[in-house]
C-alpha positions in Angstrom: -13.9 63.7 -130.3 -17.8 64.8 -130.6 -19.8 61.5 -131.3 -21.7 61.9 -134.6 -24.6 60.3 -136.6 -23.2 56.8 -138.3 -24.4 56.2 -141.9 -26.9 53.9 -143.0 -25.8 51.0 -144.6 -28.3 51.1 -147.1 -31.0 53.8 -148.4 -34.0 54.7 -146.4 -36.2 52.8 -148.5 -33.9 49.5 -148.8 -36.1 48.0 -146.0 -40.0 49.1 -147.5 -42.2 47.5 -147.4 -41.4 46.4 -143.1 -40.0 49.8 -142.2 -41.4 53.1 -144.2 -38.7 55.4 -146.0 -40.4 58.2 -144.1 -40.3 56.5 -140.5 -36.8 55.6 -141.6 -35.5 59.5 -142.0 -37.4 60.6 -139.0 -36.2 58.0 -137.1 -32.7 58.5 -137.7 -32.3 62.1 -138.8 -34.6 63.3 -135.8 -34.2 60.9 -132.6 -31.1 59.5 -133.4 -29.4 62.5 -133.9 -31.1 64.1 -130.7 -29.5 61.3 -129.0 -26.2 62.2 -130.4 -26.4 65.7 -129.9 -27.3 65.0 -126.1 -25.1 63.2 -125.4 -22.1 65.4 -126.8 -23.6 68.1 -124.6 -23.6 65.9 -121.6 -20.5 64.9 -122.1 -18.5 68.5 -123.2 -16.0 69.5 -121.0 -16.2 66.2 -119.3 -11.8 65.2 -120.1 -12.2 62.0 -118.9 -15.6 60.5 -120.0 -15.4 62.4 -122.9 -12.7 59.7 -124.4 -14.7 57.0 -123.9 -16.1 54.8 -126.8 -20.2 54.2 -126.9 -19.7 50.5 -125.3 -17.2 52.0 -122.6 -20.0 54.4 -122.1 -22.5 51.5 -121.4 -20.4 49.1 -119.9 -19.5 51.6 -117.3 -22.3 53.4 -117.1 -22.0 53.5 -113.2 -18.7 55.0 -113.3 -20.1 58.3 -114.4 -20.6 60.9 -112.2 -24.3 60.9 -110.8 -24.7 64.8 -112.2 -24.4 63.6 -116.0 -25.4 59.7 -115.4 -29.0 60.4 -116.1 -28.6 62.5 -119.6 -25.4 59.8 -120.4 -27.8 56.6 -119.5 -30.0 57.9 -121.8 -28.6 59.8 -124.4 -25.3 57.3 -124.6 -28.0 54.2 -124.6 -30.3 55.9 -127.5 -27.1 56.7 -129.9 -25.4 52.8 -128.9 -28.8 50.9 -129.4 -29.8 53.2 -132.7 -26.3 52.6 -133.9 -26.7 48.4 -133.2 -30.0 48.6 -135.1 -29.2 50.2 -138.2 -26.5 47.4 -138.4 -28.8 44.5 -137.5 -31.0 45.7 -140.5 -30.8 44.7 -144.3 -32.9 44.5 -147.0 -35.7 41.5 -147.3 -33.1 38.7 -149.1 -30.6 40.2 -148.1 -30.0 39.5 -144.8 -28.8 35.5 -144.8 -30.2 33.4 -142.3 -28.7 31.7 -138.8 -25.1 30.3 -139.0 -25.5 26.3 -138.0 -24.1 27.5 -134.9 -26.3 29.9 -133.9 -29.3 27.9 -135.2 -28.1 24.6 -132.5 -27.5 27.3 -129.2 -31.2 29.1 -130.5 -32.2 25.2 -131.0 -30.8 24.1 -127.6 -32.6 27.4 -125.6 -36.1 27.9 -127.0 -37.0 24.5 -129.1 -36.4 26.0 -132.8 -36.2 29.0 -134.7 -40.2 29.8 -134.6 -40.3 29.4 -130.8 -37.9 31.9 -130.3 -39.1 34.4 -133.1 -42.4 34.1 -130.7 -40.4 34.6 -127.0 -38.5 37.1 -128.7 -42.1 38.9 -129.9 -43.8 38.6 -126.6 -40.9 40.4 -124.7 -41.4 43.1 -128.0 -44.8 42.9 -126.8 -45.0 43.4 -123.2 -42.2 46.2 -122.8 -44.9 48.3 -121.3 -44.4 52.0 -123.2 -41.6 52.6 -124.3 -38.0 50.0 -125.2 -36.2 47.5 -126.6 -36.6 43.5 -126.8 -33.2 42.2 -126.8 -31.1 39.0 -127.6 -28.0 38.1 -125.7 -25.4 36.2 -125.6 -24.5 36.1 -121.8 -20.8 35.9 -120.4 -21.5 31.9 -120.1 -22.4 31.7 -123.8 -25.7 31.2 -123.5 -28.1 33.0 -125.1 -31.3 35.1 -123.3 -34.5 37.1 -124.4 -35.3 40.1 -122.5 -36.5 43.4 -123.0 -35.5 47.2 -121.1 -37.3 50.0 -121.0 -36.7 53.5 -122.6 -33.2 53.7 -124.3 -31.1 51.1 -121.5 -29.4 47.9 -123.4 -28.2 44.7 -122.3 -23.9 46.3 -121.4 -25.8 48.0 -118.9 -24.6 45.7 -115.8 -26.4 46.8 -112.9 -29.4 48.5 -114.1 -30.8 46.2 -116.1 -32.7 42.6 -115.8 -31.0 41.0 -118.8 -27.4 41.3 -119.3 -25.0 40.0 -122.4 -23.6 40.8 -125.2 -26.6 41.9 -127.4 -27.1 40.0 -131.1 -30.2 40.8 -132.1 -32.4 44.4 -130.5 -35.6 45.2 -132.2 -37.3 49.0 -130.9 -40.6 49.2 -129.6 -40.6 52.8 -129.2 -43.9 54.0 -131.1 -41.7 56.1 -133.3 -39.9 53.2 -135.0 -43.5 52.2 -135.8 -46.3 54.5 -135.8 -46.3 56.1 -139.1 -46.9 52.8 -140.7 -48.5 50.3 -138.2 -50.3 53.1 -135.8 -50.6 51.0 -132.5 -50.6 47.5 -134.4 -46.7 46.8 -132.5 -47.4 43.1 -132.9 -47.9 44.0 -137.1 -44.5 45.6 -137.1 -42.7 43.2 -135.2 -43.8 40.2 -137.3 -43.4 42.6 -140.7 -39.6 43.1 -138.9 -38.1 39.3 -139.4 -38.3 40.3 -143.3 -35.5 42.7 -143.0 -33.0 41.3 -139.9 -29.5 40.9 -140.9 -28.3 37.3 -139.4 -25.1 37.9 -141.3 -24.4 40.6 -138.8 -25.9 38.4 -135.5 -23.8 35.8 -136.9 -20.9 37.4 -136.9 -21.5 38.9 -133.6 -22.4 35.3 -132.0 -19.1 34.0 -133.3 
């Protein structure tokens, strides 16, 4: 079965004024879907890997054969981490806040809420070109802050610093950005706590 573009849970504009309606249906409509439909051609006539859900995808990603890995790593890791952020999204009021149980581990790891919204910025910030910074709850239960570069994600065991369970992603590419903030990344990332949906992190933590 082909992979295919998820819906948004909300309109394009639900999350103005932190993410543009424009950027919004670029974003998704353009490079989402070119993840989608790359990775469908990557995968076509492939019986085996072709049957695979997006986290089997990423969890095994070293499984694939080394002819496809490259255009699955990326394609398979745009269309799972596009799919996560849509999700991780809500509109500004809407999104809740951290469970009591979340806020104690995020408490007990980085010294409160506004020191990790700051670790969590600066691994936003120095992904140098193009990524993701990432939140993770690791196989321990612990949680982490780290970032990866172009479309890999925390499932990615074995090609990437930071591995978990991710709760929280936030894209650095320019094109989840640039419309609205030009190069200001550090304005977008600040505007971007507005519209994150701890109802879903929660329930992802738990």
């Amino acid at each position: 079965m082909p992979f295919t573009l998820p819906d948004l849970p909300y309109a394009e504009s639900a999350l103005e004024p932190s993410i543009d309606q424009k950027t919004m249906n670029i974003h998704r409509t353009k490079h989402h879907q070119a993840y989608v439909d790359n990775l469908n051609k990557a995968l076509d006539g492939q019986a085996e890997f072709g049957k695979w859900s997006l986290d089997e995808i990423c969890l095994q990603i070293g499984s694939i054969p080394e002819t496809i890995r490259p255009a699955v790593r990326n394609n398979g890791g745009g269309h799972w981490n596009h799919s996560f952020f849509w999700k991780i999204m809500a509109p500004k009021g809407s999104g809740g806040a951290p469970s009591a149980e979340l806020t104690a581990a995020i408490d007990q790891t980085f010294g409160g809420l506004d020191a990790f919204k700051k670790a969590f910025a600066e691994a936003g910030m120095k992904r140098f070109g193009s990524g993701w910074a990432w939140l993770v709850k690791k196989g321990d239960g612990s949680l982490a802050i780290g970032s990866t570069p172009n479309q890999d994600n925390p499932l990615m065991k074995g090609f990437v610093d930071v591995v978990g369970r991710p709760l929280l992603g936030v894209d650095v590419w320019e094109h989840a950005y640039y419309l609205n903030y030009q190069n200001r990344r550090a304005d977008y990332l600040a505007a971007w706590w507005d519209v994150v949906n701890w109802n879903q992190v929660n329930a992802t933590f738990a």
